[in-house]
BAZAFI-946209 format. One record per residue (C-alpha): residue in three letters; x, y, z. Coordinates in nm, 2 decimals, padded with zeros to 4 digits. Layout:
! residues N
+------+--------+--------+--------+
! code !      x !      y !      z !
+------+--------+--------+--------+
!  ala !      X !      Y !      Z !
...
+------+--------+--------+--------+
***
This chain:
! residues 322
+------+--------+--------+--------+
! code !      x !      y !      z !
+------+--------+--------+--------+
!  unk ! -03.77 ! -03.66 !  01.44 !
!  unk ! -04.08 ! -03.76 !  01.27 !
!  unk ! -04.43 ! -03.63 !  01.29 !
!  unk ! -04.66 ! -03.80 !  01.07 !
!  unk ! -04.90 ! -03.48 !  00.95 !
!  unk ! -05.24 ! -03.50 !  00.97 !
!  unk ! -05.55 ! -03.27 !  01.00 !
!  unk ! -05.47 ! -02.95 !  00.74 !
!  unk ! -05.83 ! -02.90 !  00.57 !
!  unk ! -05.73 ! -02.66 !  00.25 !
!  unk ! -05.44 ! -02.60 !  00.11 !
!  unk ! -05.37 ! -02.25 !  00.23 !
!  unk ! -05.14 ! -02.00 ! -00.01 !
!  unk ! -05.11 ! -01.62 !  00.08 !
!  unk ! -05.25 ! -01.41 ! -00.18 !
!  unk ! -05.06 ! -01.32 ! -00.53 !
!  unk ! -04.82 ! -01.06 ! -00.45 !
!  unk ! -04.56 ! -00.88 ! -00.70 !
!  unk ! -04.19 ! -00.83 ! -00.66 !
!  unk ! -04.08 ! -00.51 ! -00.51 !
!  unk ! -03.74 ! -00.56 ! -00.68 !
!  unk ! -03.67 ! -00.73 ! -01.01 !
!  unk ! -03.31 ! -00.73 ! -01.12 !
!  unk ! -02.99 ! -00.91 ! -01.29 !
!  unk ! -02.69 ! -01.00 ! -01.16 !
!  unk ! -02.38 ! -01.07 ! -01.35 !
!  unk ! -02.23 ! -01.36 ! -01.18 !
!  unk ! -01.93 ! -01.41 ! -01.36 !
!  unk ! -01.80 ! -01.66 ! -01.66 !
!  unk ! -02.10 ! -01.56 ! -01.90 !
!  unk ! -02.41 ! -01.60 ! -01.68 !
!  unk ! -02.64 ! -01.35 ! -01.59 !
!  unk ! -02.92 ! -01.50 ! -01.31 !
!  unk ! -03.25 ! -01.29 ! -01.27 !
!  unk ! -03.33 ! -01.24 ! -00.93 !
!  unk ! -03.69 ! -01.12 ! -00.76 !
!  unk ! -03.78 ! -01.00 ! -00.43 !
!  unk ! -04.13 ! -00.99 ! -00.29 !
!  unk ! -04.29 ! -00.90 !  00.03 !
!  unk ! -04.18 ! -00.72 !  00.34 !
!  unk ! -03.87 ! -00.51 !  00.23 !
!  unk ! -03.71 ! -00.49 !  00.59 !
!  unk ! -03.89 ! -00.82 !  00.67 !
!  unk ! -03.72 ! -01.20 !  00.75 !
!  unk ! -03.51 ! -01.29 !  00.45 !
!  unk ! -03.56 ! -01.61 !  00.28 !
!  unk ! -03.40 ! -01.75 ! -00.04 !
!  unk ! -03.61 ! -01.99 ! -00.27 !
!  unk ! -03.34 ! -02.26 ! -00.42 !
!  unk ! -03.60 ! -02.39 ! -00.73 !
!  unk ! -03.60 ! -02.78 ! -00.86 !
!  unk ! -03.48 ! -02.93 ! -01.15 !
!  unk ! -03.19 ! -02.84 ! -01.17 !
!  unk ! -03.32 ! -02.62 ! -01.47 !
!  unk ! -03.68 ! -02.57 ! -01.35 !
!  unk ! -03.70 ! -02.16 ! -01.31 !
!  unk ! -03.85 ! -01.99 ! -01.02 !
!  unk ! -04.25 ! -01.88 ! -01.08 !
!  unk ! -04.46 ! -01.66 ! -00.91 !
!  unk ! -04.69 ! -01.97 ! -00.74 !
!  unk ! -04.36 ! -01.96 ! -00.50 !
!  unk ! -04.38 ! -01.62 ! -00.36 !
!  unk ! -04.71 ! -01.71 ! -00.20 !
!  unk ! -04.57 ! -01.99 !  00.06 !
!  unk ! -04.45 ! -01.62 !  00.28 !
!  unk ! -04.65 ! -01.43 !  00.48 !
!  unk ! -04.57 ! -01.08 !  00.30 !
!  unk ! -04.63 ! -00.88 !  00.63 !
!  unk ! -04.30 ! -01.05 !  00.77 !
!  unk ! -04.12 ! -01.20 !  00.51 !
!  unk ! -03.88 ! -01.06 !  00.23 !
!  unk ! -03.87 ! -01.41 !  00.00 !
!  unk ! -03.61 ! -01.38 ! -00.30 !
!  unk ! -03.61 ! -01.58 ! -00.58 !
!  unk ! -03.37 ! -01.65 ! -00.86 !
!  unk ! -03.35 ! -01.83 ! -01.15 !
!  unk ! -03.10 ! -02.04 ! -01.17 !
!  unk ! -02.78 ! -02.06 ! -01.44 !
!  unk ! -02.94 ! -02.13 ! -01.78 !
!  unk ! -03.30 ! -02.16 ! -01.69 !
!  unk ! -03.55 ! -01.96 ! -01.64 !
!  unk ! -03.51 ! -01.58 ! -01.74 !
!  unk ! -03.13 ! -01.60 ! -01.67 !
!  unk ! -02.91 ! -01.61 ! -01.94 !
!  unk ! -02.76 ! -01.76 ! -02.15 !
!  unk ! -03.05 ! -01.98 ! -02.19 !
!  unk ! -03.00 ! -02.40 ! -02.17 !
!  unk ! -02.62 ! -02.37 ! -02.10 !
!  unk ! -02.44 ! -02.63 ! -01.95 !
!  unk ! -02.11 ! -02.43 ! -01.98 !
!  unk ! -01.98 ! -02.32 ! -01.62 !
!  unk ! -02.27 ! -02.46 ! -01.47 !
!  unk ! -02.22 ! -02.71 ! -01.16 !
!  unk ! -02.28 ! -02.70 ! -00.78 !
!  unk ! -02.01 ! -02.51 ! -00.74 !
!  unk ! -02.12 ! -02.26 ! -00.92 !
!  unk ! -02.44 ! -02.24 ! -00.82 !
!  unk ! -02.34 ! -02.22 ! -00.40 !
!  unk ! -02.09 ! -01.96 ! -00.53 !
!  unk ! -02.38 ! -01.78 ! -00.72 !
!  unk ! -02.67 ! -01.79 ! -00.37 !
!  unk ! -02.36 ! -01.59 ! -00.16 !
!  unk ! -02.30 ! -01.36 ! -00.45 !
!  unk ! -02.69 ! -01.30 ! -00.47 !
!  unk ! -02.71 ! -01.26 ! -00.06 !
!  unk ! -02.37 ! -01.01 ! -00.02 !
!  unk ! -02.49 ! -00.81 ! -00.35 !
!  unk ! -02.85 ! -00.77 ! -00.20 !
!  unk ! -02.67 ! -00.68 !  00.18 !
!  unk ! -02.85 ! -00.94 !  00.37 !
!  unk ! -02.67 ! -01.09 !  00.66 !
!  unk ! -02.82 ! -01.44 !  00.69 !
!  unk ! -03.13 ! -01.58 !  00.55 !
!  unk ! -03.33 ! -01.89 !  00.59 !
!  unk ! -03.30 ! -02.14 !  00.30 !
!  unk ! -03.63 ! -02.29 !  00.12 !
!  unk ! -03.55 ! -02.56 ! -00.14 !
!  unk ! -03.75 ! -02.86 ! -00.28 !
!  unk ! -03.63 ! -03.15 ! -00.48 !
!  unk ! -03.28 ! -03.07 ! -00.67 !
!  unk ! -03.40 ! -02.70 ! -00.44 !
!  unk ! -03.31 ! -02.91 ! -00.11 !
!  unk ! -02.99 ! -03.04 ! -00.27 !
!  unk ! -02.88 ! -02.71 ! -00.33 !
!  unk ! -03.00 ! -02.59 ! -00.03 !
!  unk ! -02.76 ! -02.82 !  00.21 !
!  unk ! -02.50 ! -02.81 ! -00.04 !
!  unk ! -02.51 ! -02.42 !  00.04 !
!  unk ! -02.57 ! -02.50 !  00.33 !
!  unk ! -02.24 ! -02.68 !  00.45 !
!  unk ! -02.04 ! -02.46 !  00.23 !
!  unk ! -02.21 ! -02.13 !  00.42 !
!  unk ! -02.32 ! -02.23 !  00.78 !
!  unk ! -02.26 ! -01.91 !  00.87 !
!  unk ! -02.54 ! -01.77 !  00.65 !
!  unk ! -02.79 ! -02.03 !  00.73 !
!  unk ! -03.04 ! -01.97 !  01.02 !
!  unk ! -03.28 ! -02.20 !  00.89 !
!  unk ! -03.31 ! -02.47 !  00.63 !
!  unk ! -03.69 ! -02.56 !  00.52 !
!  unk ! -03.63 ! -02.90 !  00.26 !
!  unk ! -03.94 ! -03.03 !  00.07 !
!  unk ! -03.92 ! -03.38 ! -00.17 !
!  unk ! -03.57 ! -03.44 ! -00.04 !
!  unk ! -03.27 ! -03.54 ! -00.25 !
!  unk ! -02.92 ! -03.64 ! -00.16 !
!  unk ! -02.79 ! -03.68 ! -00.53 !
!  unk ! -02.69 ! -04.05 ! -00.46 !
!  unk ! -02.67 ! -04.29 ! -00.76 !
!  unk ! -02.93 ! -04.52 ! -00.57 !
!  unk ! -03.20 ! -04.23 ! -00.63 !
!  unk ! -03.08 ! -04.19 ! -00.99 !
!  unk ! -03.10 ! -04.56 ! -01.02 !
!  unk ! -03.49 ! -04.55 ! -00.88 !
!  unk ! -03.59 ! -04.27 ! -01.14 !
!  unk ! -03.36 ! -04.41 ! -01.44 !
!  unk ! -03.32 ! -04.72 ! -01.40 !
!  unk ! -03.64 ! -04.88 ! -01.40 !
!  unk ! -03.76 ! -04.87 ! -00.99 !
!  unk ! -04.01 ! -04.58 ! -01.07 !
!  unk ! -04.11 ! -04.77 ! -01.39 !
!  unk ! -04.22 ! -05.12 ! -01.18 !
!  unk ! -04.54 ! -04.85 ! -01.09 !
!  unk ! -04.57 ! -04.69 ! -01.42 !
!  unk ! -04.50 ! -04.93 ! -01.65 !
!  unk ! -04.66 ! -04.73 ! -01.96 !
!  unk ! -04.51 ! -04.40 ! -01.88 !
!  unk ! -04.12 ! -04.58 ! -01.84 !
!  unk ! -04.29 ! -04.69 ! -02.19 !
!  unk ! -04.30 ! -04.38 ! -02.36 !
!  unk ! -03.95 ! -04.24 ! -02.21 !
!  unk ! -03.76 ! -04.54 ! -02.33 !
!  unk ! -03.95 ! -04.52 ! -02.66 !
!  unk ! -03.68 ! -04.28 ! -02.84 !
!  unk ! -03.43 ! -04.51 ! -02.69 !
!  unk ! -03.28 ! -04.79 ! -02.89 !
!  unk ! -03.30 ! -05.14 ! -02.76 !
!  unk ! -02.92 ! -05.13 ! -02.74 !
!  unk ! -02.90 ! -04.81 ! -02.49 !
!  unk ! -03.13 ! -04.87 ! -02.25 !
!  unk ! -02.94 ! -04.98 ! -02.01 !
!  unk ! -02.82 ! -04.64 ! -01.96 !
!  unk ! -03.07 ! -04.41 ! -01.99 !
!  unk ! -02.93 ! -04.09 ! -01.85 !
!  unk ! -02.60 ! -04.13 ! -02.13 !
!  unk ! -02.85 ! -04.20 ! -02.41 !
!  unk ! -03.05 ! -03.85 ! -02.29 !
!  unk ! -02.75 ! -03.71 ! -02.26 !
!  unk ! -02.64 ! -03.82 ! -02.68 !
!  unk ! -02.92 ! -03.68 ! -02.81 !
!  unk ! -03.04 ! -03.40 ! -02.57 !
!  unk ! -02.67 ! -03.26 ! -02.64 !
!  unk ! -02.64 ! -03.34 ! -03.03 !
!  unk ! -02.62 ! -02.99 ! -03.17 !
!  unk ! -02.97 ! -03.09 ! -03.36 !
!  unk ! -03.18 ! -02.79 ! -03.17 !
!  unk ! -03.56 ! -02.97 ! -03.32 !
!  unk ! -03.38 ! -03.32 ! -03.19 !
!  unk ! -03.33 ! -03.17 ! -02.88 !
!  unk ! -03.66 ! -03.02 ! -02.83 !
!  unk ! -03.88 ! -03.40 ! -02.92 !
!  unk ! -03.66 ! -03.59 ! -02.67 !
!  unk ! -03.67 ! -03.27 ! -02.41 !
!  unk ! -04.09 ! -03.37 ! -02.42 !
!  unk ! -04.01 ! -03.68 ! -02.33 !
!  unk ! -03.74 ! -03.64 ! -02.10 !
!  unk ! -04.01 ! -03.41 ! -01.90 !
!  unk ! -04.32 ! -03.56 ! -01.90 !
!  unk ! -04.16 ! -03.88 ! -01.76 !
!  unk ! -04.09 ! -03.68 ! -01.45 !
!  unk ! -04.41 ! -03.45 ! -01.51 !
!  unk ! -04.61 ! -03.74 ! -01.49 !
!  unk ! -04.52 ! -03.91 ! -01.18 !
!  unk ! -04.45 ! -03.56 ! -00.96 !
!  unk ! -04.78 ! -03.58 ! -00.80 !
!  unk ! -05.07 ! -03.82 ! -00.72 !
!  unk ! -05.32 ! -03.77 ! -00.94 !
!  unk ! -05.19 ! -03.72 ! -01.28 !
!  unk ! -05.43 ! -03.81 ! -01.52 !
!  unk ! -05.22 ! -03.62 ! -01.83 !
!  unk ! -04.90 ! -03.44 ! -01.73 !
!  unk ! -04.93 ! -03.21 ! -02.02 !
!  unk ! -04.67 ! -03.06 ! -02.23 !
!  unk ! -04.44 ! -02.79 ! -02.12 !
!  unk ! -04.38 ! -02.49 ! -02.41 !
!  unk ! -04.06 ! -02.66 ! -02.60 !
!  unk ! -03.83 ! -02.36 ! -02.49 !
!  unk ! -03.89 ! -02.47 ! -02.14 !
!  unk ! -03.85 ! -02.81 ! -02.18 !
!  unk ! -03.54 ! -02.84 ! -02.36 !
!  unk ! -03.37 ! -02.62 ! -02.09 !
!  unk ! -03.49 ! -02.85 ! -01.82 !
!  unk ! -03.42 ! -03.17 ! -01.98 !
!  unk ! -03.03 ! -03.01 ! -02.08 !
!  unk ! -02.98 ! -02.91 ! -01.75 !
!  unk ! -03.10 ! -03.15 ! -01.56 !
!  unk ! -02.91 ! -03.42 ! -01.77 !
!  unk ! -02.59 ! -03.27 ! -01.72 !
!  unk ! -02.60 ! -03.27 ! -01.35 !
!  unk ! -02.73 ! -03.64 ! -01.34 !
!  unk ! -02.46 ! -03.73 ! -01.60 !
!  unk ! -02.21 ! -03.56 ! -01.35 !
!  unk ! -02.36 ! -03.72 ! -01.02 !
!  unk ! -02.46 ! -03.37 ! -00.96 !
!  unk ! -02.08 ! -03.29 ! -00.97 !
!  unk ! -02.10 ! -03.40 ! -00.60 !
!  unk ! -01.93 ! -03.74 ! -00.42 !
!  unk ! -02.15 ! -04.01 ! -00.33 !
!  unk ! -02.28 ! -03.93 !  00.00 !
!  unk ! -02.14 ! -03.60 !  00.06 !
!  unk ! -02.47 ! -03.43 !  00.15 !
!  unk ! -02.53 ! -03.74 !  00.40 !
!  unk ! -02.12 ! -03.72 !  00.52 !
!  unk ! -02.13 ! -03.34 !  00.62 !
!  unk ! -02.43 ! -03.31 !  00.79 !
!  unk ! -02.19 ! -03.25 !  01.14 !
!  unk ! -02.12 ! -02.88 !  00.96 !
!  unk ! -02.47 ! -02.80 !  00.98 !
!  unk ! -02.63 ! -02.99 !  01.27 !
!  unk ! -02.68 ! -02.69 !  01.47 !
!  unk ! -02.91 ! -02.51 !  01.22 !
!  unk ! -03.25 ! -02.59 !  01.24 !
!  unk ! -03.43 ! -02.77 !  00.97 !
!  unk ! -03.78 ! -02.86 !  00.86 !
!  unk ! -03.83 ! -03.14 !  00.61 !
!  unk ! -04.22 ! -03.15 !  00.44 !
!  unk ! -04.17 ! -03.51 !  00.27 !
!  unk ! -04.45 ! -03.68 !  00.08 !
!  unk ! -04.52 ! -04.04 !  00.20 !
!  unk ! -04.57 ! -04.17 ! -00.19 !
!  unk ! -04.30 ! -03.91 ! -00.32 !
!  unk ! -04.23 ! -04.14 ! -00.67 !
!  unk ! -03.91 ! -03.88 ! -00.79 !
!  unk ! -03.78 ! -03.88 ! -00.49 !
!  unk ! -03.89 ! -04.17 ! -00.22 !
!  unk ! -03.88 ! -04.09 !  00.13 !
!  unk ! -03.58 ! -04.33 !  00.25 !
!  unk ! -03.38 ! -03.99 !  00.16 !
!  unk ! -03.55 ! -03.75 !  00.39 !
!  unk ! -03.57 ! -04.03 !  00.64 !
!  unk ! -03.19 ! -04.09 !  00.63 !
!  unk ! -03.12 ! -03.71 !  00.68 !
!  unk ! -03.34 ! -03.67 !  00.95 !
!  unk ! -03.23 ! -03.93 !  01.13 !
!  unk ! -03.04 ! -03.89 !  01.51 !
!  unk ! -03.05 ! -03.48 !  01.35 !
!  unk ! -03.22 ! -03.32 !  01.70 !
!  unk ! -03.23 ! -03.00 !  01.54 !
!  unk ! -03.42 ! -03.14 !  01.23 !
!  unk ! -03.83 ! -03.23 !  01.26 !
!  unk ! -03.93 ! -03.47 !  00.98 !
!  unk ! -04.31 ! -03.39 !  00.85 !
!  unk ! -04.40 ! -03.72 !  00.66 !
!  unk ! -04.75 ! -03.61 !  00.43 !
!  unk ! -04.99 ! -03.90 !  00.40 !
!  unk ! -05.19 ! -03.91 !  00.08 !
!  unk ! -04.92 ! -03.70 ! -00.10 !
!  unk ! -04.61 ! -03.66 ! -00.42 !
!  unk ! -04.32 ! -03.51 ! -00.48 !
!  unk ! -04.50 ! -03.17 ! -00.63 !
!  unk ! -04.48 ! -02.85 ! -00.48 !
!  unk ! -04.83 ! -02.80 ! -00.54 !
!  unk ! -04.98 ! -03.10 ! -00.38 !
!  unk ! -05.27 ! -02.95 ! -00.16 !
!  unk ! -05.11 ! -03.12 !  00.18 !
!  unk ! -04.79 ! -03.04 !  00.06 !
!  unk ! -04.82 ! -02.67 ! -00.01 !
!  unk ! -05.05 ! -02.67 !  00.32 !
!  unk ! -04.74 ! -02.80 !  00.56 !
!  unk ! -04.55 ! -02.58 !  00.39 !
!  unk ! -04.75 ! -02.27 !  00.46 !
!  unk ! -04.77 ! -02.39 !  00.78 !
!  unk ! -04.42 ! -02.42 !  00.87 !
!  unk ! -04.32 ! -02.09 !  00.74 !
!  unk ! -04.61 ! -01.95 !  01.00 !
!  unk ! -04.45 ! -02.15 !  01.27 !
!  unk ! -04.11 ! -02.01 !  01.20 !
!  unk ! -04.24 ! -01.67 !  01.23 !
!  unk ! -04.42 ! -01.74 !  01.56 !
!  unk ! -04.78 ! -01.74 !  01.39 !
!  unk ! -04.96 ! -01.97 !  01.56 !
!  unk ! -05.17 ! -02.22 !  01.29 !
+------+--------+--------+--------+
***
């Protein structure tokens, strides 16, 4: 099950490459996702499921796939990203979503496709998963997270905040004394009040909590453009308000409808969003499932050992040997 990794000198991308295909596709009860396809047109189909939720696919993803053998597409998902309407919670759970990665994979003709998904991305991804085993041939998880109220608890309830006391500082700071106890709800008030330059100030802080702990060496998270941030902050409070609209669990309780498909999990050891009890717990007693635990490394996608195992498992799966 495990493999602790190891020895994987530079982080290793494939060069910049441009989409072949850019288009939109009308999903159905207002939404209207952008989707992208890069690399080998007839080549090995893989669907990028992005974080957040509400995080938006980039062009840093493409560059995980060899372009010589695979044909990665990548979507942004309702109310983020390029898709539209922009920050909308309305029709927008993970139902929805599932529905919207088999409208995407019958309106672009594509069989079955591997599924790449980090974070919220690897929620969605065995969500789809266990709706869709059929379409799965491959699931390939990064920064694992099951959607269960202990994790919320750890991010928003003051677990993360016993290691970074100041930054747990500045998120509760637009808080009153009162509503702390609840963070999530009191986001939820005020990143939902109808006040759009209300919205945008406690978006900032909503993100560069998470910003700041994704990786292991943030000296200054920075500051997402507001635009960005107030959709990710929306989005991603609605779906923790919700429980991610899915049963405690459930992700953990169906793994029997997918325990034939293989899966790779790329998990970093200090991963301070989303701790590594969750990938461990998934893994565990799955034969088809290898577990890659990442010294030295976060929950970012960009971490250089992350992005490295990540390169490398995708070269695996195509028979490259690395």
């Amino acid at each position: 099950m495990d493999r602790t990794a190891g020895q994987f000198g530079a982080a290793r991308l494939y060069p910049h490459i441009d989409p072949f295909d850019r288009r939109k596709i009308d999903v159905g009860d207002g939404h209207v996702l952008y989707v992208e396809q890069a690399g080998n047109p007839h080549g090995e189909p893989v669907v990028v499921l992005h974080g957040g939720p509400g995080g938006g696919c980039s062009p840093y993803m493409r560059r995980f796939f060899d372009p010589s053998h695979y044909r990665a597409i990548l979507f942004d998902q309702r109310g983020c990203g390029l898709s539209t309407p922009h920050a909308s919670v309305i029709a927008n759970t993970t139902d929805h979503l599932v529905a919207d990665i088999e409208v995407i994979r019958k309106a672009l003709n594509i069989p079955q496709w591997s599924v790449f998904g980090g974070s919220w991305g690897a929620t969605l991804a065995l969500a789809y998963a266990q709706r869709h085993p059929g379409a799965v041939t491959a699931l390939i998880l990064r920064g694992v997270f099951l959607a269960m109220q202990a994790e919320l608890d750890w991010f928003y309830g003051g677990g993360a905040a016993r290691f970074w006391p100041e930054r747990w500082q500045d998120f509760c700071e637009p808080i009153p004394e009162a509503e702390r106890g609840d963070m999530i709800a009191a986001y939820h008030r005020r990143l939902f009040s109808g006040n759009e330059t209300e919205e945008r100030r406690l978006a900032r802080h909503w993100i560069m909590w998470e910003n700041g702990l994704a990786a292991m060496d943030v000296a200054n998270p920075g500051a997402a453009s507001p635009g960005y941030a107030r959709a990710f902050a929306r989005l991603e409070c609605h779906y923790f308000r919700n429980s991610c609209f899915l049963e405690e669990a459930q992700l953990l309780r169906n793994r029997h409808k997918i325990e034939h498909i293989p899966c790779q999990i790329v998990q970093g050891r200090y991963d301070m969003v989303c701790p590594p009890v969750g990938a461990w717990a998934l893994a565990k007693d799955w034969q088809n499932c290898r577990l890659r635990m990442v010294p030295g490394s976060g929950h970012a996608l960009s971490e250089p050992r992350i992005t490295a195992e990540l390169v490398a498992v995708m070269d695996e799966l195509r028979g490259q040997p690395v």
